[in-house]
C-alpha positions as semicolon CSV with decimal commas, in nm:
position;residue;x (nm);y (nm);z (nm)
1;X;0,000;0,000;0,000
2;X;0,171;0,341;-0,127
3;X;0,018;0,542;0,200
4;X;0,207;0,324;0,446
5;X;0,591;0,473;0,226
6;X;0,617;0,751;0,407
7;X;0,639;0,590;0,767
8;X;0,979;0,530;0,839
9;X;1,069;0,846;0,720
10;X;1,167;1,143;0,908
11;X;0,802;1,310;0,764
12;X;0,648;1,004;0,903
13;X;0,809;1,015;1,212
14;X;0,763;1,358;1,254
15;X;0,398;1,326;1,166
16;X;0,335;1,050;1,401
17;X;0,489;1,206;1,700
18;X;0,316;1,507;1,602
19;X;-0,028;1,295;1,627
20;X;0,048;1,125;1,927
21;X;0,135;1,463;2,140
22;X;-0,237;1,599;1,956
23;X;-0,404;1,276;2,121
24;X;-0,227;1,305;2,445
25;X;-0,310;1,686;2,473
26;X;-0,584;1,878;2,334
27;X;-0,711;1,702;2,087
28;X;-1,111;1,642;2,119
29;X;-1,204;1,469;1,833
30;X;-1,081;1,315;1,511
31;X;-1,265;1,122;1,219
32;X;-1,141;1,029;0,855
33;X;-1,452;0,985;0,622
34;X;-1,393;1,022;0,238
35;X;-1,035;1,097;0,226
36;X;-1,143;1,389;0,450
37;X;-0,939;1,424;0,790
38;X;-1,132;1,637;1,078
39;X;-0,967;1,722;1,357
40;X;-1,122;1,950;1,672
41;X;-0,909;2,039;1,928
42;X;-0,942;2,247;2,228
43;X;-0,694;2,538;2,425
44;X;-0,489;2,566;2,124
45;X;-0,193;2,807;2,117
46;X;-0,097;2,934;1,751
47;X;0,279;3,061;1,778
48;X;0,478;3,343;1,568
49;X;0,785;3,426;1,642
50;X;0,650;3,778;1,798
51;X;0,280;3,691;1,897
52;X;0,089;3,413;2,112
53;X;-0,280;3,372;2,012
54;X;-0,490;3,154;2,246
55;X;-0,809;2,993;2,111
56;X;-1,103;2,767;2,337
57;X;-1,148;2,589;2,022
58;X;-0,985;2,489;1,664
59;X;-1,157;2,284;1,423
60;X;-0,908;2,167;1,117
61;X;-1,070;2,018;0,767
62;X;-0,743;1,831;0,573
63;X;-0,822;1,653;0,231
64;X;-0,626;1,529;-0,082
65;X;-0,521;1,777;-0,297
66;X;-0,668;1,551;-0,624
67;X;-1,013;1,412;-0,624
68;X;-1,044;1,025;-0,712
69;X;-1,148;1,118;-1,085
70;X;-0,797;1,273;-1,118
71;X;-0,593;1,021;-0,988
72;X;-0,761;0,749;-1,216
73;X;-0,739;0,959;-1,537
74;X;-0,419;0,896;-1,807
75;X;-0,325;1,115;-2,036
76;X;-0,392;1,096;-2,409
């Protein structure tokens, strides 16, 4: 399976720890429903390298980049 590549990477590492410290912390919920990652998570702190901006609540909607119809296409 080409999704599973990336693991032993340092992306996939970095991703993974990344994940677990989101489900050890403030992460609320999570679901994956057609190639559609949802993530809520609560007391979030967004840093820049100036400014700290403190939120109750952050709800983030990640999907692919190409719908299904693309990825099965060839070109002619």
């Amino acid at each position: 399976m080409a999704y599973q590549l990336y693991r032993n990477t340092t992306l996939g590492n970095s991703l993974q720890e990344s994940l677990d410290e989101l489900i050890q912390g403030s992460l609320n919920t999570y679901r994956f429903c057609d190639n559609v990652w949802t993530f809520v998570l609560n007391d979030v702190e967004f840093r820049e390298v100036t400014e700290l901006v403190k939120v109750d609540k952050v709800k983030i909607v990640a999907c692919d980049g190409k719908s299904e119809s693309t990825h099965n296409k060839t070109d002619k």
